[in-house]
Backbone as CSV, one residue per row, in Angstrom:
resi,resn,N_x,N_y,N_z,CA_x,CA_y,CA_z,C_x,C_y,C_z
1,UNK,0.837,-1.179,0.000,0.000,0.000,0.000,0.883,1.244,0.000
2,UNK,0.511,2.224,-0.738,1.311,3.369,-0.923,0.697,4.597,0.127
3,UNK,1.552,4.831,0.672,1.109,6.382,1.464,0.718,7.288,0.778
4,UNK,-0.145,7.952,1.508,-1.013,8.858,0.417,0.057,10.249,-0.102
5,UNK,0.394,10.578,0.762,1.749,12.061,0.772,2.586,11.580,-0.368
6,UNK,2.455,10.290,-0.868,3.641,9.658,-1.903,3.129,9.697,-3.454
7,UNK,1.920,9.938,-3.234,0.987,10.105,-4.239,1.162,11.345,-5.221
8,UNK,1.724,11.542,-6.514,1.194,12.934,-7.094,-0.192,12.269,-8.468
9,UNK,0.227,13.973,-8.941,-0.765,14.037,-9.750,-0.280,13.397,-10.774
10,UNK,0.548,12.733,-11.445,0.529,11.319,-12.444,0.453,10.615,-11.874
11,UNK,0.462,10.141,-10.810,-0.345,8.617,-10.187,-1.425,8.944,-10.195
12,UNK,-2.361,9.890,-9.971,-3.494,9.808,-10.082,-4.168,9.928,-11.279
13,UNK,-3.135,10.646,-12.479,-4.152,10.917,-13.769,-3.564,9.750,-14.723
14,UNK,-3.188,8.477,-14.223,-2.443,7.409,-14.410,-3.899,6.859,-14.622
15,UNK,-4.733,6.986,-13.287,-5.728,5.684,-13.570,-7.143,6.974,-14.107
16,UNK,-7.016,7.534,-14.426,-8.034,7.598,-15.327,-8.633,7.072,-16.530
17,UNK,-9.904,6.800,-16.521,-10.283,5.909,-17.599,-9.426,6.436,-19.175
18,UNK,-8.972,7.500,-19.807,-8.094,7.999,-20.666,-7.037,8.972,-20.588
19,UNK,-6.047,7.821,-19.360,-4.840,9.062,-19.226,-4.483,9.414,-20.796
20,UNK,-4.027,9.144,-21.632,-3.425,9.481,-22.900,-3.825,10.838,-23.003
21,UNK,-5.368,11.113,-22.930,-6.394,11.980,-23.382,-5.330,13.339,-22.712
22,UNK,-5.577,14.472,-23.674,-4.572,16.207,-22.732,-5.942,16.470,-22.327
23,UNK,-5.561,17.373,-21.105,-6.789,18.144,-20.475,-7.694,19.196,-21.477
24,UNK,-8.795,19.125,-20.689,-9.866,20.089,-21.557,-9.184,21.320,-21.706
25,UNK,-8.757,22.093,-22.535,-8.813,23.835,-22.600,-9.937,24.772,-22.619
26,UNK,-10.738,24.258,-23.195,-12.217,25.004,-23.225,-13.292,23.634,-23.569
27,UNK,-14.016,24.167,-22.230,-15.386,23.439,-22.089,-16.683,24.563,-22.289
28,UNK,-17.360,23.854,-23.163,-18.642,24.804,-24.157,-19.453,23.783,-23.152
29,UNK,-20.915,24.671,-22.498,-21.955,24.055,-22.088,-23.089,24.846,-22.611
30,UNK,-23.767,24.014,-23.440,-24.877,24.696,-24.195,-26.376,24.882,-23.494
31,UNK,-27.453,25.128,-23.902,-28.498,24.866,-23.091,-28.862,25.780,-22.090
32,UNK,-27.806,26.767,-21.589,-27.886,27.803,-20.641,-28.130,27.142,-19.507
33,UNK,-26.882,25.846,-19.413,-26.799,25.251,-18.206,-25.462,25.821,-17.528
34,UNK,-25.332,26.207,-16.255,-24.532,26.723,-15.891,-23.608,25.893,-14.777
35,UNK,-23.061,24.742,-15.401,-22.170,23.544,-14.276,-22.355,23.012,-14.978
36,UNK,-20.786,21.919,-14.504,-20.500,20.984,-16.022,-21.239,19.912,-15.251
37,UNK,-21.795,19.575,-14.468,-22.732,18.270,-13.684,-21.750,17.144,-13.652
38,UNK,-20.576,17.745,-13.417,-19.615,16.289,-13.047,-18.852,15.958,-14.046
39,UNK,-18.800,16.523,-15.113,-18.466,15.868,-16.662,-16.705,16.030,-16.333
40,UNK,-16.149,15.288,-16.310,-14.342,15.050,-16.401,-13.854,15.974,-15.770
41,UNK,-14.272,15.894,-14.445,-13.827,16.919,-12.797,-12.123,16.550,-13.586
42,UNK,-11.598,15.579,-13.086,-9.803,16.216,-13.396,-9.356,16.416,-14.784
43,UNK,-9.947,16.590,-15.538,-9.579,17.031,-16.873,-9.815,18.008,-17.160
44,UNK,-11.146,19.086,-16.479,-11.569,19.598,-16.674,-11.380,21.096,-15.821
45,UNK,-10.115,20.543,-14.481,-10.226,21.629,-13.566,-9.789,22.892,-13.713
46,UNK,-8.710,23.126,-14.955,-8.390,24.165,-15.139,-8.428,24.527,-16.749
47,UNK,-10.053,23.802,-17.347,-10.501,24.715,-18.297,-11.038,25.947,-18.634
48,UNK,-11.243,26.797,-19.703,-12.086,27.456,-19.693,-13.353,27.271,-19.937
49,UNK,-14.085,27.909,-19.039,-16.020,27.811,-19.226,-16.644,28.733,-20.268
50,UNK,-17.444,27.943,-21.350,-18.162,28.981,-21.789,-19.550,28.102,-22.213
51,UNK,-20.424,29.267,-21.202,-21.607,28.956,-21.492,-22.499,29.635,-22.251
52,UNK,-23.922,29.019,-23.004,-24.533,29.841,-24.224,-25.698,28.893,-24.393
53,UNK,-26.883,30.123,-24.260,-28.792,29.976,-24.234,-28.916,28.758,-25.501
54,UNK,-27.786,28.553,-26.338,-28.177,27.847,-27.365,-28.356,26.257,-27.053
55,UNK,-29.416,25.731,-27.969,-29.409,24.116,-27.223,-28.456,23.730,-28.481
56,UNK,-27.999,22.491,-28.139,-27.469,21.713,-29.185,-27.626,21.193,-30.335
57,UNK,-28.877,21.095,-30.627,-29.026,21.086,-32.076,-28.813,21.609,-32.927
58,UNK,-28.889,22.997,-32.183,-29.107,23.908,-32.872,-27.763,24.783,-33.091
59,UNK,-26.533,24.177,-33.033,-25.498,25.149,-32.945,-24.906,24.708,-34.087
60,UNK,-23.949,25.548,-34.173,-23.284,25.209,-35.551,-21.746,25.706,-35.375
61,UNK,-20.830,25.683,-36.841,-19.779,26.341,-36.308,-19.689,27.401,-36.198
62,UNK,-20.310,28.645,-36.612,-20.350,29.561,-36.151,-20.056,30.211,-34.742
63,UNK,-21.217,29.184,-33.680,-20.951,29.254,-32.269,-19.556,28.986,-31.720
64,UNK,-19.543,27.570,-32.020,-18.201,27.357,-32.025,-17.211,28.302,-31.987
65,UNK,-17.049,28.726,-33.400,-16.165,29.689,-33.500,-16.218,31.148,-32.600
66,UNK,-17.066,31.556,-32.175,-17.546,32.254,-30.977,-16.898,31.718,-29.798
67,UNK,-17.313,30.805,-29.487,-16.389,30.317,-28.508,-15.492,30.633,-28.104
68,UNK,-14.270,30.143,-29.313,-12.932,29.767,-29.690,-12.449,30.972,-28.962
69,UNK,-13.388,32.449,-29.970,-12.583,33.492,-29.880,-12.760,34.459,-28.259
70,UNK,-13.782,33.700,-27.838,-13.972,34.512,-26.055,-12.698,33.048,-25.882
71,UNK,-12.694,32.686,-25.938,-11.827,31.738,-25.252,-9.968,32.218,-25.946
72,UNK,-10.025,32.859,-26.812,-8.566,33.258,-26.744,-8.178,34.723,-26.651
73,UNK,-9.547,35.579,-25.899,-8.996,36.925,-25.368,-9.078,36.555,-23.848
74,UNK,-8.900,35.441,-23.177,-9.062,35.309,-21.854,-7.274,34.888,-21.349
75,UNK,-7.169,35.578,-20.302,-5.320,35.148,-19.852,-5.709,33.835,-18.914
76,UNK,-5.021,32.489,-19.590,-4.799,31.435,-19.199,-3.796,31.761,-17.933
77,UNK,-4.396,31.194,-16.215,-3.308,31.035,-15.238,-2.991,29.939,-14.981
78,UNK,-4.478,28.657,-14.975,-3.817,27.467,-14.380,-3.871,27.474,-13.069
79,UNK,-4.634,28.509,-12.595,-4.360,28.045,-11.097,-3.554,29.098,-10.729
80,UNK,-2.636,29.731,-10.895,-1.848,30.639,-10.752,-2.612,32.201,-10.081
81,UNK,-2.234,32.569,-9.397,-2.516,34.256,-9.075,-2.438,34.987,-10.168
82,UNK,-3.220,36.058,-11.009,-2.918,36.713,-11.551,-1.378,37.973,-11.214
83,UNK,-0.588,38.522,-12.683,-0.043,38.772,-12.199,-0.202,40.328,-12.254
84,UNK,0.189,40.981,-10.898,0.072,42.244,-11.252,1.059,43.290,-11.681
85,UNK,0.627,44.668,-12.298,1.719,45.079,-12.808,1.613,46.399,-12.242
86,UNK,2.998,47.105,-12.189,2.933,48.127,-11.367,2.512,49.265,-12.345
């Protein structure tokens, strides 16, 4: 049995059902649901959220591409403190 303190985060993203898989960067939740309801908690912890009134059928790439682009005027930290500048 392994001590838990001995444990990092590749032993743990070891047994995920698709370690191979890279983490989410941007998670789209459509429907104007606001929580991912559990959907790939460690893959998912330091994505970006973007949510939108649209249901799924009904989207296209357009949205998508909407997305993309709120999702690449946003400063990626990771977890990190923003940094400030004098």
């Amino acid at each position: 049995m392994t001590a838990p303190d001995l444990i990092g985060e590749e032993d743990f993203a070891r047994h995920l059902p698709h370690p191979d898989m890279p983490d989410v960067d941007l998670l789209r939740r459509t429907g104007h649901e606001q929580r991912t309801s559990n959907f790939l908690p460690w893959p998912t912890a330091y994505a970006e959220l973007h949510f939108t009134p649209d249901l799924w059928p009904d989207t296209d790439r357009r949205h998508l591409w909407q997305a993309i682009t709120t999702y690449t005027h946003r400063q990626r930290r990771l977890g990190t403190a923003p940094t400030s500048t004098p």
